[in-house]
Backbone bond lengths (Angstrom), bond angles and torsions (degrees), N, CA, C in turn:
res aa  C-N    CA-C-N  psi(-1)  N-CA   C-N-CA  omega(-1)  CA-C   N-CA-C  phi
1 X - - - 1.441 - - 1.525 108.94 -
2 X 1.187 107.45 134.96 1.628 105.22 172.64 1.103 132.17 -63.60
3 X 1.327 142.87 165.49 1.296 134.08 167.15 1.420 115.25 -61.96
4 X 1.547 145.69 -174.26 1.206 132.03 175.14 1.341 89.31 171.98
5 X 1.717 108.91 122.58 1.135 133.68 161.94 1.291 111.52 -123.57
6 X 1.720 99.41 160.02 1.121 127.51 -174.42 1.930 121.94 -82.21
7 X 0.692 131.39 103.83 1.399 114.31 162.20 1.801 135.38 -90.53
8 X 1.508 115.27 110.89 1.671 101.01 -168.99 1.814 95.06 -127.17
9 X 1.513 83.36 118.10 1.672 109.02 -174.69 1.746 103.00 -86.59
10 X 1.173 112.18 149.00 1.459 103.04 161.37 2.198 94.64 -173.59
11 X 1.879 80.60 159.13 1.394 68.66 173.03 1.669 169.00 -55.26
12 X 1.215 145.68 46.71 1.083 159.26 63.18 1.666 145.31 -87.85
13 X 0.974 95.08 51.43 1.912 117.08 -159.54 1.432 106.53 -174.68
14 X 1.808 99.45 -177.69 1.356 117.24 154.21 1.277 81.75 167.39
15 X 2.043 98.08 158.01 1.408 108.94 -168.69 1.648 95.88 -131.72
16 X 1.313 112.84 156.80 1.933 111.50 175.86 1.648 83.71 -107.96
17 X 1.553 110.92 135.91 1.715 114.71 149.92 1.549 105.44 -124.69
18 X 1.503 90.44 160.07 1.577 83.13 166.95 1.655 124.25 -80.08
19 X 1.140 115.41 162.96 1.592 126.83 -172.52 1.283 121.52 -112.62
20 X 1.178 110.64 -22.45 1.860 121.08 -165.65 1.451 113.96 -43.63
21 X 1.117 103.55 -65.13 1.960 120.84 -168.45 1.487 91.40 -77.69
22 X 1.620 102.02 160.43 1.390 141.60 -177.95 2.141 87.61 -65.43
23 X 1.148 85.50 -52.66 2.197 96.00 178.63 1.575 103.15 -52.11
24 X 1.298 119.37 -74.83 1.249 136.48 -166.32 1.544 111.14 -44.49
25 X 1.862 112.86 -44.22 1.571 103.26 174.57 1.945 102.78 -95.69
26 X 0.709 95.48 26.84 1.692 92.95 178.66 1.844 93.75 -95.83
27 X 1.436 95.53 -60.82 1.487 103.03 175.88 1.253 120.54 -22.51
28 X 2.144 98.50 -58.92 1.673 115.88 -168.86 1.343 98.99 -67.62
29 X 1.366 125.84 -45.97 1.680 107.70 -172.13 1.515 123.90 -70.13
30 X 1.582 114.42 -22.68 1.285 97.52 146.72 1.708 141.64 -76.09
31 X 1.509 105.05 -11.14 1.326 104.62 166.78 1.464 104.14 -63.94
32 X 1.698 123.00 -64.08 1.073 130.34 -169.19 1.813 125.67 -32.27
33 X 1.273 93.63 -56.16 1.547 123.17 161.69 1.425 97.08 -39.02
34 X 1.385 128.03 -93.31 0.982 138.35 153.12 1.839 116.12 34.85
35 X 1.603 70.77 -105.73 1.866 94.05 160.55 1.128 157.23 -22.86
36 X 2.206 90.26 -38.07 1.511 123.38 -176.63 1.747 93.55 -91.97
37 X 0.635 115.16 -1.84 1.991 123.90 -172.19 1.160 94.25 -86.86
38 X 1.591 124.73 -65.78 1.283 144.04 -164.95 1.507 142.97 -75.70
39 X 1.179 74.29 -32.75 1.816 92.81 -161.29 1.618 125.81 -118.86
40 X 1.299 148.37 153.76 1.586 115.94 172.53 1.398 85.25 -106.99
41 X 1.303 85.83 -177.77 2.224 112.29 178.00 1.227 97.99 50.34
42 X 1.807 130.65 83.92 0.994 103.86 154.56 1.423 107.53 -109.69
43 X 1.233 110.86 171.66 0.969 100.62 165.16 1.754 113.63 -160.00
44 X 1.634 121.77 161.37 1.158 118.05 -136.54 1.548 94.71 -121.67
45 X 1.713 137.17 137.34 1.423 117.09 155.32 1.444 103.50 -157.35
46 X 1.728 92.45 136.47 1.344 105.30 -167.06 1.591 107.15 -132.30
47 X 1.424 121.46 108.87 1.149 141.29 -149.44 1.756 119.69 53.63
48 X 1.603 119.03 -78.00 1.436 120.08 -163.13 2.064 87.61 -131.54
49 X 0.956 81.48 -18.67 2.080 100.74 -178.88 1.695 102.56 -69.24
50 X 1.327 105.61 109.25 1.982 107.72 158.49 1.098 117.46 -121.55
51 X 1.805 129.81 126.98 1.384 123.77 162.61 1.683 107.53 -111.44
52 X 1.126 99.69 154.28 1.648 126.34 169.89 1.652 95.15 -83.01
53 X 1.461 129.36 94.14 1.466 122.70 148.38 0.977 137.73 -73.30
54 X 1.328 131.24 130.21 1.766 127.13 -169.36 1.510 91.91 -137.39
55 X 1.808 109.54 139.08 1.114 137.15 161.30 1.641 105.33 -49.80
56 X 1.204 108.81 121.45 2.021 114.37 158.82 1.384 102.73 -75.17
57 X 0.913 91.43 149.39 1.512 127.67 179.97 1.682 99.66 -103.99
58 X 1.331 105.61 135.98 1.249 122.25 178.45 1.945 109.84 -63.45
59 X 1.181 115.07 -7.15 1.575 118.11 179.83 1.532 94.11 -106.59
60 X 1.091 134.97 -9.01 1.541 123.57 155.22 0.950 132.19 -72.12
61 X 1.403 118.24 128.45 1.875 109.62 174.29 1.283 91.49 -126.43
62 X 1.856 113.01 116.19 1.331 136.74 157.18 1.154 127.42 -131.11
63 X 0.958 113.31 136.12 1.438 132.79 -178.64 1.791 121.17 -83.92
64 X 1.348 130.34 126.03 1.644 113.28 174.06 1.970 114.86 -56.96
65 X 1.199 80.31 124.40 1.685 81.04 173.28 1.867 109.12 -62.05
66 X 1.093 135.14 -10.78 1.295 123.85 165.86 1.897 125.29 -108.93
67 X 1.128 101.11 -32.20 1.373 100.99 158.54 1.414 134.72 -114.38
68 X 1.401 113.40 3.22 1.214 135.45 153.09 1.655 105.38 77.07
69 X 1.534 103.01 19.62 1.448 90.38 179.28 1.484 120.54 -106.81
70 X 1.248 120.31 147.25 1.771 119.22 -176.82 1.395 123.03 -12.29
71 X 1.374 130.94 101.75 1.467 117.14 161.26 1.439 111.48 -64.25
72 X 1.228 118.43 131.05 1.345 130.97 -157.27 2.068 102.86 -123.63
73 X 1.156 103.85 -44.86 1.732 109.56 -178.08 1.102 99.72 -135.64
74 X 1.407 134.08 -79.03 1.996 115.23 -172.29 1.542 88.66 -96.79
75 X 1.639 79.03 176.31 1.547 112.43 152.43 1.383 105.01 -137.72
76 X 1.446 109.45 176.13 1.246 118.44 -177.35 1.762 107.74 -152.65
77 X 1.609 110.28 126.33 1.929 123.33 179.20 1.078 84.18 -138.14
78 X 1.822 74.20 115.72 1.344 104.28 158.99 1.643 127.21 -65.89
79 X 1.499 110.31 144.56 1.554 106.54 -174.23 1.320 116.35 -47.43
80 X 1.642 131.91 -45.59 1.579 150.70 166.45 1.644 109.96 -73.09
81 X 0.963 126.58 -2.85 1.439 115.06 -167.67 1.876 102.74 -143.05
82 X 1.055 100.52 143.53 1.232 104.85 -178.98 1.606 116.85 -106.66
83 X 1.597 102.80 4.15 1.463 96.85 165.33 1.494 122.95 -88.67
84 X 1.523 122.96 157.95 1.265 135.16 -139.91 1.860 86.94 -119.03
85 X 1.502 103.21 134.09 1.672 90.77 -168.80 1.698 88.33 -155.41
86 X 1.612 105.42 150.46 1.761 119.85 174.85 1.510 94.64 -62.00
87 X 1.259 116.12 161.67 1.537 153.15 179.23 1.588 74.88 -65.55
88 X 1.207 165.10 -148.26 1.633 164.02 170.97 1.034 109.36 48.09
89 X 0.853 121.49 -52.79 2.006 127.04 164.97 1.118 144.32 -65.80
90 X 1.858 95.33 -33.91 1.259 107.30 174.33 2.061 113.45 -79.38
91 X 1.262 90.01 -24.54 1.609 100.09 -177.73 1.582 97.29 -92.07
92 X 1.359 132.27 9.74 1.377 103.42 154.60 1.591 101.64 99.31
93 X 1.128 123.60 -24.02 1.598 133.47 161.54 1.106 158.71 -78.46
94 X 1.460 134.78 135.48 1.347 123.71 -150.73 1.593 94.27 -73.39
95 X 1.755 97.87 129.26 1.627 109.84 177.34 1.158 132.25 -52.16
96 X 2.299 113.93 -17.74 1.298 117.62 -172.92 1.610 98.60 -86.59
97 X 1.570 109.26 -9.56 1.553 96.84 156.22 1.360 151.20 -65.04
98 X 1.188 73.00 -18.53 1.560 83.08 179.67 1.532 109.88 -126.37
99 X 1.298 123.58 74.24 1.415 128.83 -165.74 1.687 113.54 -83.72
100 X 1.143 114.26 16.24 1.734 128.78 169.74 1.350 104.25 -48.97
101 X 1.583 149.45 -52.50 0.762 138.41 176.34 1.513 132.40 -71.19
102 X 1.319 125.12 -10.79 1.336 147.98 171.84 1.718 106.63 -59.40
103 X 1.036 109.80 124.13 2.019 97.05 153.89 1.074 127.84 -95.69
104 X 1.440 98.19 131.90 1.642 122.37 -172.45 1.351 114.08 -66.83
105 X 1.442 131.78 166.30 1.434 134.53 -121.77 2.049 69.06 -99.59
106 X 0.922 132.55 -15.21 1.769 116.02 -175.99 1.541 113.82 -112.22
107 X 1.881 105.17 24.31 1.056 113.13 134.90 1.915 73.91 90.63
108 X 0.918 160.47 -33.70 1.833 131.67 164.75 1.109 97.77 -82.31
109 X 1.402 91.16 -159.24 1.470 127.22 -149.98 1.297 131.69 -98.04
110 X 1.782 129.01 60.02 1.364 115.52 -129.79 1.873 107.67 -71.02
């Protein structure tokens, strides 16, 4: 298997992480997340794959176009695709892995 890193650009910066392991993109989607809180223009690319992430807004109600569950902090559109998908989706991963966007039983954001 090849190596495979991440690249996440945003306006004044950008950082490379690695991506490989189930650990390594867990990491990136909380950086990513992260980012979409913080920062504008981000944007996400992982091997030949780029998304434009944007922070939700609490007056949005969207859903991931592949696992259909609440976007809660980013989203992610793809450069070729016009569907709208969680940071979990876009990296190719099962979403109950990455349960960062879910709220925890004391009501934030674990």
């Amino acid at each position: 298997m090849e190596p495979q890193c991440a690249a996440v650009a945003f306006t004044g910066g950008s950082v490379v992480l690695a991506a490989q392991t189930p650990y390594e993109r867990e990491l990136l989607a909380d950086y990513v997340r992260d980012c979409a809180r913080v920062k504008e223009d981000v944007r996400l690319r992982v091997g030949r794959q780029t998304w434009r992430v944007e922070r939700v807004r609490d007056d949005q109600r969207q859903v991931c176009g592949h696992c259909h569950r609440p976007l809660r902090t980013a989203r992610c559109r793809g450069a070729r695709a016009p569907v709208v998908e969680c940071v979990a989706c876009a990296l190719g991963a099962e979403p109950a892995f990455f349960d960062n966007d879910v709220p925890s039983s004391s009501g934030g954001v674990r």
